[in-house]
C-alpha positions as CSV (number, residue, x, y, z in Angstrom):
1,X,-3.6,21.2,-19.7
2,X,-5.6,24.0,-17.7
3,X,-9.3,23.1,-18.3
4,X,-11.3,26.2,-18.7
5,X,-13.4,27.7,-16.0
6,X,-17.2,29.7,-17.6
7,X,-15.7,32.9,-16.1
8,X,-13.1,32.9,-18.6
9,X,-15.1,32.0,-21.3
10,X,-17.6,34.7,-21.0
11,X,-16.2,38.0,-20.8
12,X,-17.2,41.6,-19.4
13,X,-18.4,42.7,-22.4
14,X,-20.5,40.3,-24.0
15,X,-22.2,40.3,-20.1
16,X,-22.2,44.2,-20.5
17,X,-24.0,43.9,-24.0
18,X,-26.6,41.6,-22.8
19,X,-27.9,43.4,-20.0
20,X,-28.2,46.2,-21.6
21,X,-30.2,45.1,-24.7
22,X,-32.1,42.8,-21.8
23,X,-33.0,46.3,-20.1
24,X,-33.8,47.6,-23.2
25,X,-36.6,45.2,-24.1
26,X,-37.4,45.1,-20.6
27,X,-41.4,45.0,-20.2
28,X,-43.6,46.6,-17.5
29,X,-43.9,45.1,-14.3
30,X,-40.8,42.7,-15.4
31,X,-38.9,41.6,-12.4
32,X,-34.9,41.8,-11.9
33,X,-34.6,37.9,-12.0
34,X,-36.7,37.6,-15.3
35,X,-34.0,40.4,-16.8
36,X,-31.5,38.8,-15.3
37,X,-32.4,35.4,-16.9
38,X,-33.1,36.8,-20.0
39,X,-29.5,38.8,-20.2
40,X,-28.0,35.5,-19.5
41,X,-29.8,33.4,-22.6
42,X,-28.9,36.8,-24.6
43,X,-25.4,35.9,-23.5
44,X,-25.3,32.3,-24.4
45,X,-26.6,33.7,-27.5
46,X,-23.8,35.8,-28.2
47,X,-21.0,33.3,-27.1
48,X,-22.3,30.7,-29.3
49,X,-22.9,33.2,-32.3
50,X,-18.8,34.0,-31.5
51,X,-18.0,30.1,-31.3
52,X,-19.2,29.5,-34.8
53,X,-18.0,32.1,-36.3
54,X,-14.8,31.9,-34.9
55,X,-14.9,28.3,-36.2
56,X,-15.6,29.7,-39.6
57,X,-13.2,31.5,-39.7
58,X,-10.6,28.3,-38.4
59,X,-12.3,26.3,-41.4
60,X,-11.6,29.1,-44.0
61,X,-8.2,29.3,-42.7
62,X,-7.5,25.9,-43.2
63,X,-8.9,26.0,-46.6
64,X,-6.9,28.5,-47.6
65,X,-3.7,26.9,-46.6
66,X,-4.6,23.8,-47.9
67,X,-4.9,26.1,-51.2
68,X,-1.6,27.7,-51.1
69,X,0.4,24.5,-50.1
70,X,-1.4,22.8,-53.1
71,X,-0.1,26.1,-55.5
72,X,3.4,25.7,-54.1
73,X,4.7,22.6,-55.9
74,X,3.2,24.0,-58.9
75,X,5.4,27.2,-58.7
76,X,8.6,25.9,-57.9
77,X,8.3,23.5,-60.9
78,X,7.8,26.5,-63.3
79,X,9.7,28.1,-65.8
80,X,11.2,30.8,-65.2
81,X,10.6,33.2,-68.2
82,X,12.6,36.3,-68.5
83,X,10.8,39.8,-69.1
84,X,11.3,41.7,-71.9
85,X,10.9,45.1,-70.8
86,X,9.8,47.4,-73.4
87,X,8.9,51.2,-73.1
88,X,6.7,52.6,-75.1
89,X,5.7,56.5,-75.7
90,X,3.0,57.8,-76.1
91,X,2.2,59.8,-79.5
92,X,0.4,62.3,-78.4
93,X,3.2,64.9,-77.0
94,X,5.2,63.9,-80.5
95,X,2.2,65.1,-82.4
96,X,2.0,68.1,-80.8
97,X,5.3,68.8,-80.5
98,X,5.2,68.6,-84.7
99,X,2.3,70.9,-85.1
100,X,4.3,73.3,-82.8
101,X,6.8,73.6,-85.1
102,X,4.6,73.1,-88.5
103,X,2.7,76.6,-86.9
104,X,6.1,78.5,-85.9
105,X,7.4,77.5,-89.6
106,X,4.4,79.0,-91.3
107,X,4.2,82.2,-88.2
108,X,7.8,82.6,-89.6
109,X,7.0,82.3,-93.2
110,X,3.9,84.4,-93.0
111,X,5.7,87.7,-91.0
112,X,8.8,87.3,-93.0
């Protein structure tokens, strides 16, 4: 196995990102190597801030598959239950399709 060199562990844009917040908090009469240094513990900052949460992220993922493999058993032992489908209307259009006709019946009755 390849063992990684720091060049590909730090990449373009993490450098990018500290330099520029390095220049940004840059102080008068600041020299370039005091930048410099600084944008490089900004850096180790950042890559360390991504190592943990990446390793978060490896830890919740092996939580949640510990999770789900410890569901599985569980639902292949179940019974399976059949649905009963039923469909149900709603009374309101039946109510008013009654008073539509109770009100042409007495319409009717009334002009007759």
């Amino acid at each position: 196995m390849a063992k990684r060199t720091k060049s590909y562990l730090t990449s373009e844009a993490t450098h990018d990102e500290a330099m520029r917040i390095a220049r940004g908090t840059q102080r008068p009469g600041q020299t370039k190597e005091q930048t410099r240094l600084i944008a490089q513990g900004i850096q180790k900052g950042i890559e360390q801030y991504k190592k943990q949460q990446s390793a978060r992220t490896r830890e919740l993922d092996k939580s949640i598959k510990k999770v789900k493999q410890n569901l599985m058993p569980h639902e292949t032992h179940a019974i399976e239950v059949q649905e009963k489908i039923a469909y149900r209307q709603h009374w309101l259009p039946w109510l008013l399709l009654v008073l539509s006709w109770i009100a042409m019946t007495a319409c009717w009755l009334v002009y007759l």
